[in-house]
N, C-alpha and C positions, 0 to 999 in steps of 0.2 A: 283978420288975415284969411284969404284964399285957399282953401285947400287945394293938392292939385289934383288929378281925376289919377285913378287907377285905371290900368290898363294893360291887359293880360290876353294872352294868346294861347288857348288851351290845344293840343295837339291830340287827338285821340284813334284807335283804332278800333272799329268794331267787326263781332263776329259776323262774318258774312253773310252766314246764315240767319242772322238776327238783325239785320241793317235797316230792313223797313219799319217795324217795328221799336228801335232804336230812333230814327229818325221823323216818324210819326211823336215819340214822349218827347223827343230834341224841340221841334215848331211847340208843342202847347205850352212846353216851359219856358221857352222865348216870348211867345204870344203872351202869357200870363205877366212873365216879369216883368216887359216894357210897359203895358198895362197896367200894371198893379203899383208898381215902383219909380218914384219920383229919381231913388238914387241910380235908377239903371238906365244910364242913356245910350248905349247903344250895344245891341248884339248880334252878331251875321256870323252864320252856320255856312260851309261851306265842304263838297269834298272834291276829291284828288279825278278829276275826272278819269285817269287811265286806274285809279285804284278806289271805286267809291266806298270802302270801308274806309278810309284815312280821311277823318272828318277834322276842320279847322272851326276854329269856334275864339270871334275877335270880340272881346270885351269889354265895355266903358263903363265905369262907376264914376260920378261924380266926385267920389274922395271914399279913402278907408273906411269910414262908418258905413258907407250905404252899400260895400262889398261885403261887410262884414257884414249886415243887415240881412243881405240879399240869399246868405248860407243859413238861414235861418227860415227862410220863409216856406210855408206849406208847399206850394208847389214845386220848388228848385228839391227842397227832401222826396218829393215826391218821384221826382224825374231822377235822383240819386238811387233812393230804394228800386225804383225800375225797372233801371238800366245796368244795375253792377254786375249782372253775368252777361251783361251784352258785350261789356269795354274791358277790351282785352289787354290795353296798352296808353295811361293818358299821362301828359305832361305839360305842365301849369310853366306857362314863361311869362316872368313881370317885362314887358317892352314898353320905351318910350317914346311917346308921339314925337313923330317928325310935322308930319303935316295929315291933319282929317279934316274933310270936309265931306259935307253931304247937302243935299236937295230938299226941301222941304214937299 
């Protein structure tokens, strides 16, 4: 049986004094995960352009285990340890696919 994918929309706020910085650990831990991890199929960081501290951050895991997996791995603790006096405000939302598609 099929697991179905995880898929989660992280909502975050950073200090804006610390956004480049924040943003720079943001790409290597994206770069690293898709990279490293078969269960991480898709992840895109984006922010609020009239507010770029208000960074969105859309999620795909294959299924539960490879999310669970993925909170475990060097680099994601890595970009955790960090980052946590950069993120002033973050909120984890489980949403369900309507429709993804993407470009190879």
């Amino acid at each position: 049986m099929k697991q179905n994918p995880v898929v989660r929309m992280a909502e975050l706020e950073i200090a804006a004094e610390r956004l480049e910085a924040y943003c720079a650990l943001l790409k290597e831990e994206i770069e690293a995960s898709v990279a490293l991890e078969d269960g991480v199929l898709s992840l895109s960081a984006v922010a609020i352009r009239e507010a770029p501290h208000r960074v969105r951050i859309l999620e795909v895991y294959a299924d539960q285990e490879a999310y669970e997996a993925h909170l475990l791995t060097p680099h994601f603790l890595k970009y955790k340890s960090e980052t946590a006096g950069m993120v002033t405000s973050l909120t984890l939302i489980d949403v369900d696919p309507i429709a993804m598609r993407a470009k190879r």
